[in-house]
N, C-alpha and C positions, 0 to 999 in steps of 0.2 A: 549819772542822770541821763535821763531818754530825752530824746529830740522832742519839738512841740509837737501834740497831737490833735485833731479836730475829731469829735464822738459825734455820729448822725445815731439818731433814733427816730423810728420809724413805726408809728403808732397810729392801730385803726381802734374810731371810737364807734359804742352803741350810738346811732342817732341822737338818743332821748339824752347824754353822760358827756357833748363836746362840749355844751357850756358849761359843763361842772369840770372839766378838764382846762378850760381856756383861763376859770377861775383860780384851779390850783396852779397854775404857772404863772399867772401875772403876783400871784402872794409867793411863791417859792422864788422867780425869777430874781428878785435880788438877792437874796438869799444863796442862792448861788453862785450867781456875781461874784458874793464879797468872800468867796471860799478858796482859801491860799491856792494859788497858782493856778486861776479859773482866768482868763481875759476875756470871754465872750461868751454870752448864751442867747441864741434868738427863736424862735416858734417860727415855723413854716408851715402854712396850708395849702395840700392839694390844689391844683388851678380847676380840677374840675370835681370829687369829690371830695366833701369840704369835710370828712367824717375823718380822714387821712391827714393826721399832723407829724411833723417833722422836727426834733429840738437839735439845735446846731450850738456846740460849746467849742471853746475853743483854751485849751489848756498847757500848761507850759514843760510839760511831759507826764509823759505816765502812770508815773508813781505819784501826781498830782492827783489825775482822773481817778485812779486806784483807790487814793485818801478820802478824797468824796464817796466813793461809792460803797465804800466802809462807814461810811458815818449817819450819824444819831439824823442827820437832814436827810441824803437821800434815804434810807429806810424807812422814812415818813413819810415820803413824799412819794416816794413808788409805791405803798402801801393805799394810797388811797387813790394813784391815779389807776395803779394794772385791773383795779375791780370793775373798769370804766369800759375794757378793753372789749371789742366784738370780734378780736382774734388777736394772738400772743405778738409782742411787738421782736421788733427785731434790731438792732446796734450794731452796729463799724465804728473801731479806732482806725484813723487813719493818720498817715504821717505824709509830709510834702516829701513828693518822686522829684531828686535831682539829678537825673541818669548823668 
């Protein structure tokens, strides 16, 4: 098994689709929460365009993040957020550098 990982995503929304986007994550956010080997997901907003969010998860390795993103929740759940998008989003796994 892989070390824990932290997934940034990095998503720009249409103006008129960020409240319909802040909605499908306040209804998915537990949801993901409670999804084996997830300990953390939080929503960041841009400090100065607010169209610019940011979803911060924090998982207990890889093959955790890998499970979810194979599953019946996220394929839902991407599926109605990417149609929101005003440009293609972008994601980093990252793992903690302990040189």
């Amino acid at each position: 098994m892989s070390n824990p990982v932290k997934r940034i995503v990095k998503m720009q929304f249409k103006v008129e689709e960020t409240a319909n986007f802040i909605n499908i994550f306040l209804e998915s956010k537990p949801l993901i929460r409670a999804f084996p080997g997830c300990n953390h997901v939080e929503l960041l907003r841009h400090s100065e365009d607010t169209t610019i969010m940011f979803t911060l998860s924090h998982w207990e390795s890889e093959e955790n993040l890998e499970q979810y993103r194979q599953s019946e929740l996220f394929k839902s759940t991407w599926a109605k957020t990417k149609v929101l998008f005003r440009e293609k989003a972008q994601a980093w796994t990252l793992e903690e550098f302990k040189p």
